[in-house]
C-alpha positions in Angstrom: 19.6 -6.4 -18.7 17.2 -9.5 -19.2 17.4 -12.0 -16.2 19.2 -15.5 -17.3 15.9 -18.3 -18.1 15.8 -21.1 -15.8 13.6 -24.0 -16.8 11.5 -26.3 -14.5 12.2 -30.2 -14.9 10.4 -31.5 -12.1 8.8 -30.3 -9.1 7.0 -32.1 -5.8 5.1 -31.5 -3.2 7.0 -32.1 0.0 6.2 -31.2 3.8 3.8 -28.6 2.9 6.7 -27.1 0.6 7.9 -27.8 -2.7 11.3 -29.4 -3.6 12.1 -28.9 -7.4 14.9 -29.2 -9.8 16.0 -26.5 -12.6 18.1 -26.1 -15.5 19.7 -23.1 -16.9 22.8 -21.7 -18.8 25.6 -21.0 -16.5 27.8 -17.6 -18.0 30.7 -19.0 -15.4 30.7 -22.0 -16.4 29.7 -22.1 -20.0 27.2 -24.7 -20.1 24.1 -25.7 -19.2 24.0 -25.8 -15.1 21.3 -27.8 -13.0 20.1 -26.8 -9.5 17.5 -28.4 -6.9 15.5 -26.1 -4.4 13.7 -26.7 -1.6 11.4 -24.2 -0.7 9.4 -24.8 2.9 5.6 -23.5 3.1 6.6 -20.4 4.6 7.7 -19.4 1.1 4.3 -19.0 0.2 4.1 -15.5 1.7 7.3 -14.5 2.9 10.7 -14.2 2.1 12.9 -17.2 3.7 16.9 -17.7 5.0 18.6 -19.9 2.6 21.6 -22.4 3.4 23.1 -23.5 0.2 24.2 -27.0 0.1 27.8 -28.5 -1.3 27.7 -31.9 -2.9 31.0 -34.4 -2.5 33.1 -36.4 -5.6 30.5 -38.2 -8.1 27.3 -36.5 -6.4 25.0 -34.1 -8.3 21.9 -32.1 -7.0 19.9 -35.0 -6.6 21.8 -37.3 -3.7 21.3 -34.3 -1.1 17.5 -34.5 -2.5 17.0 -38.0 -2.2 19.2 -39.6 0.5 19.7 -36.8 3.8 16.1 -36.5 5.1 16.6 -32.8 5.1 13.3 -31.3 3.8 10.7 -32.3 6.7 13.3 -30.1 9.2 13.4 -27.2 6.6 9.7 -27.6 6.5 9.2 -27.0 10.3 12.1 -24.2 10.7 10.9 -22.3 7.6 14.4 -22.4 5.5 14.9 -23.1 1.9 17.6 -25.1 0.3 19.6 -25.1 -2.8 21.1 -27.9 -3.9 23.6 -26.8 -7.2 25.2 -29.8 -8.9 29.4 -30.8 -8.2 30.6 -29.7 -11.4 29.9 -28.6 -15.2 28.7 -31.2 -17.5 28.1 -31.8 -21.3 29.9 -33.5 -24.3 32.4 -30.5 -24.1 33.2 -30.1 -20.9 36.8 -31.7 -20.1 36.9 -35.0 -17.9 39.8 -36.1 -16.1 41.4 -38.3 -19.3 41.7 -41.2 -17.3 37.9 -41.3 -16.5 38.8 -41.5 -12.7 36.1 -40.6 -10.5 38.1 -37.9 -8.1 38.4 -35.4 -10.8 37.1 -33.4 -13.8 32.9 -34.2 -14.4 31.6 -34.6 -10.4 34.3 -33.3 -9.2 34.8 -29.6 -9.8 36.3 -28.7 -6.6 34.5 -25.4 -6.3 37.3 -23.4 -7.5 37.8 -21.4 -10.5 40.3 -23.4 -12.6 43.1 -21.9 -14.6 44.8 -24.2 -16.9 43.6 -25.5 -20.0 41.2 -27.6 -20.9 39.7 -26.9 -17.6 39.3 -23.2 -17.1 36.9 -23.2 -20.4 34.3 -24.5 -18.0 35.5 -25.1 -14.3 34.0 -22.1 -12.6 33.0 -23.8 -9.9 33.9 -20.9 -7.3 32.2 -18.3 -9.4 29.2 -20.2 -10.2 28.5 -20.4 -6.4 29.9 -17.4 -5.0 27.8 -15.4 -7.4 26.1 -16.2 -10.6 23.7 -19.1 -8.5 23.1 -16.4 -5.6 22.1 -13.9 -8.1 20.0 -16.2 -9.9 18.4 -17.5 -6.4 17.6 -14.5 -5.3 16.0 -12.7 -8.3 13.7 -15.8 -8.9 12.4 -17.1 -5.7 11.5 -15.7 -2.1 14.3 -15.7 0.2 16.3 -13.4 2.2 19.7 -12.8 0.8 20.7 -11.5 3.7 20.5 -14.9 5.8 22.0 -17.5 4.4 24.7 -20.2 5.3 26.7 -22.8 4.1 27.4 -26.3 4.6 28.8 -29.6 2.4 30.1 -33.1 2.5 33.3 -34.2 1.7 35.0 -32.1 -1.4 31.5 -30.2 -0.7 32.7 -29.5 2.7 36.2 -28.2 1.6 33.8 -26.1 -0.7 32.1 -24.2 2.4 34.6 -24.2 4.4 36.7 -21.9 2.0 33.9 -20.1 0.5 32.6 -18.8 3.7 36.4 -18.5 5.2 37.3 -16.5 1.8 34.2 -14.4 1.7 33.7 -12.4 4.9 29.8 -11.0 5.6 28.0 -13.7 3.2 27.1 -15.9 5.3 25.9 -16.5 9.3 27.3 -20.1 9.3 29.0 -22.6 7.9 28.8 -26.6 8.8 30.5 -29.7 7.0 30.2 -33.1 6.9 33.8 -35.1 6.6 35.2 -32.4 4.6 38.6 -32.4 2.8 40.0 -30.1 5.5 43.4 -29.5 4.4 43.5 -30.4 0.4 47.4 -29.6 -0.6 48.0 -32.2 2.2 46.3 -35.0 0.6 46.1 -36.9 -2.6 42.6 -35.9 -3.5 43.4 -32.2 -3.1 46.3 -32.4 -5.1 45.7 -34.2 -8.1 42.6 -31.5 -8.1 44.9 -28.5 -7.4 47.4 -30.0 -10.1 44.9 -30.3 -12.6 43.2 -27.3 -12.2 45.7 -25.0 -11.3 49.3 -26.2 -12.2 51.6 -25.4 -10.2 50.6 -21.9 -9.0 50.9 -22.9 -5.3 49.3 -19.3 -4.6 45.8 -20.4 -5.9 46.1 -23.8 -4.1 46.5 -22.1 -0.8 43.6 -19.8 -1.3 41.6 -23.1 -1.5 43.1 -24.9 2.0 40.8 -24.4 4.9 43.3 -25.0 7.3 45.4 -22.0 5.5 42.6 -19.9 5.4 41.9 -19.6 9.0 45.5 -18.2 9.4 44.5 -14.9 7.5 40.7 -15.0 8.3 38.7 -11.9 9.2 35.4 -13.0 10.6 34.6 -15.6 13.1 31.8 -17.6 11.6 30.2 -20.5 14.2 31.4 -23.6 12.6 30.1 -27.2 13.0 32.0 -30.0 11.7 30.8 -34.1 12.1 33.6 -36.7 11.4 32.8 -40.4 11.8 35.2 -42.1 13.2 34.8 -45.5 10.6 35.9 -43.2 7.7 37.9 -45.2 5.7 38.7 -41.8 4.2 39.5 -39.7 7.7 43.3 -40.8 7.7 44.9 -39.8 4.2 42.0 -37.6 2.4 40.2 -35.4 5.3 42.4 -34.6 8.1 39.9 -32.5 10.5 42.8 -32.3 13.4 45.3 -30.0 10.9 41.7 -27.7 10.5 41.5 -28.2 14.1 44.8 -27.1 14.7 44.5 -24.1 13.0 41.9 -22.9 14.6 43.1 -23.6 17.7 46.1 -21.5 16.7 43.8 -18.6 15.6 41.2 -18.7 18.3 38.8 -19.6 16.1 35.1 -21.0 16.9 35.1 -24.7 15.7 33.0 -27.0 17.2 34.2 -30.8 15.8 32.2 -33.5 17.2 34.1 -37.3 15.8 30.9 -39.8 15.8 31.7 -43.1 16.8 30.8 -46.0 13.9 30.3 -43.8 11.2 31.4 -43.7 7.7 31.4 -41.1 4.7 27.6 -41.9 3.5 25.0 -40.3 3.2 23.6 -42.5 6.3 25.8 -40.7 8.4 24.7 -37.4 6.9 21.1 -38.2 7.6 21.8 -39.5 10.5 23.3 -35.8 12.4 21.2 -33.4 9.3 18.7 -32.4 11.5 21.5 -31.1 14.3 23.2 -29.2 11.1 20.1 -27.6 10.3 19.2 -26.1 13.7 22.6 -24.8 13.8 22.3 -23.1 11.1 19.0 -22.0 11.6 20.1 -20.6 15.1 22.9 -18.5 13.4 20.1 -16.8 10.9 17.7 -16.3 13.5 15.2 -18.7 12.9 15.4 -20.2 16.7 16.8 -19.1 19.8 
């Protein structure tokens, strides 16, 4: 069977590595599918661990890229970075049909969606679980056998319940203000709504703070919060994930950081703790 193409758009030298962006067609999501990868100089002759990066509402690829700081880090623990875009995109892919920015285009919720117009395209949990993977792994050097997961915001509900709902993936997990507990708040819902209907089954199997109930592997999990998150209150709720792990003896570690908002100054700001984290849990450093 002939390996999916994947097209280089643009590609820079960066910290002695290389951080590029690709396009491809996506079978999940039936479109065209773009991807940024950052690839540290230890590429160049040896397999690397790879931590897969969840974007938040309105992002794509390229605000991780641009804005977190993340690649002179990678560079120096030897870890490559995908970057996959929020959500499928094209002049047939459904929008929300208001044009509101907190669903449909940028805001594909990483699940697979189930009622129509959405599930033509909305693959979002497919298209990360396994067609990217695949993809990642037959077309650059790294070790498929260490990688993690982390995300901001709807990106952080995405690794949460990706790693929670897929036991021996992954060696970590971390978010940044992630939507913690989405049938409990207005951005999960409408999402869960539109996507799914009313099939509260498939919502729950999407809700972190559900998940950890039923959970079968204790992953390390990091979690940062700033406290001066106009969104912490009605949208994120960290202390019903916190709860719940509580209630399940699960490792969480949630630090709440004084001042901060939801931008991507706060996620530069704690990246480089994220990545050594992570890079502890794949066995990069001690």
């Amino acid at each position: 069977m002939l390996e999916p193409a994947i097209n280089l758009v643009a590609t820079q030298k960066m910290f002695g590595g290389h951080q590029s962006q690709y396009k491809h067609f996506s079978d999940a999501c039936q479109c065209e599918m773009t991807f940024s990868i950052y690839l540290p100089p230890q590429a160049n002759s040896a397999a690397v661990p790879v931590l897969y990066w969840l974007s938040g509402l309105t992002c794509t690829d390229e605000n991780f890229v641009a804005k977190a700081g993340a690649q002179r880090v990678a560079a120096l623990l030897g870890m490559a970075i995908i970057m996959p875009d929020t959500s499928p995109r094209g002049e047939n892919v459904s929008d929300d049909p208001d044009g509101a920015w907190d669903f449909g285009l940028g805001a594909g919720f990483y699940v697979n969606a189930t009622e129509a117009p959405y599930s033509q395209h909305y693959k979002m949990y497919d298209y990360i679980v396994t067609e990217l993977p695949s993809l990642i792994n037959n077309n650059f050097p790294v070790d498929s056998k260490r990688q993690s997961i982390s995300g901001h915001s709807m990106g952080g509900h995405g690794a949460l319940t990706i790693a929670l709902r897929n036991p021996g993936s992954y060696q970590s997990v971390t978010a940044f203000a992630p939507i913690c507990a989405p049938n409990q708040c207005p951005w999960g819902q409408k999402a869960f709504s539109g996507y799914f209907g009313q099939n509260k089954t498939l919502w729950h199997q999407h809700d972190a703070t559900l998940l950890v109930d039923s959970a079968t592997e204790h992953l390390p999990i990091l979690i940062d919060q700033g406290d001066a998150d106009g969104f912490l209150v009605e949208q994120l709720r960290p202390a019903l994930f916190e709860e719940a792990c509580h209630r399940n003896d699960y490792p969480l570690e949630l630090r709440m950081q004084t001042g901060y908002d939801h931008s991507y100054f706060f996620i530069a700001t704690f990246i480089e703790d994220h990545l050594n984290f992570h890079a502890k849990a794949l066995g990069l450093i001690d």
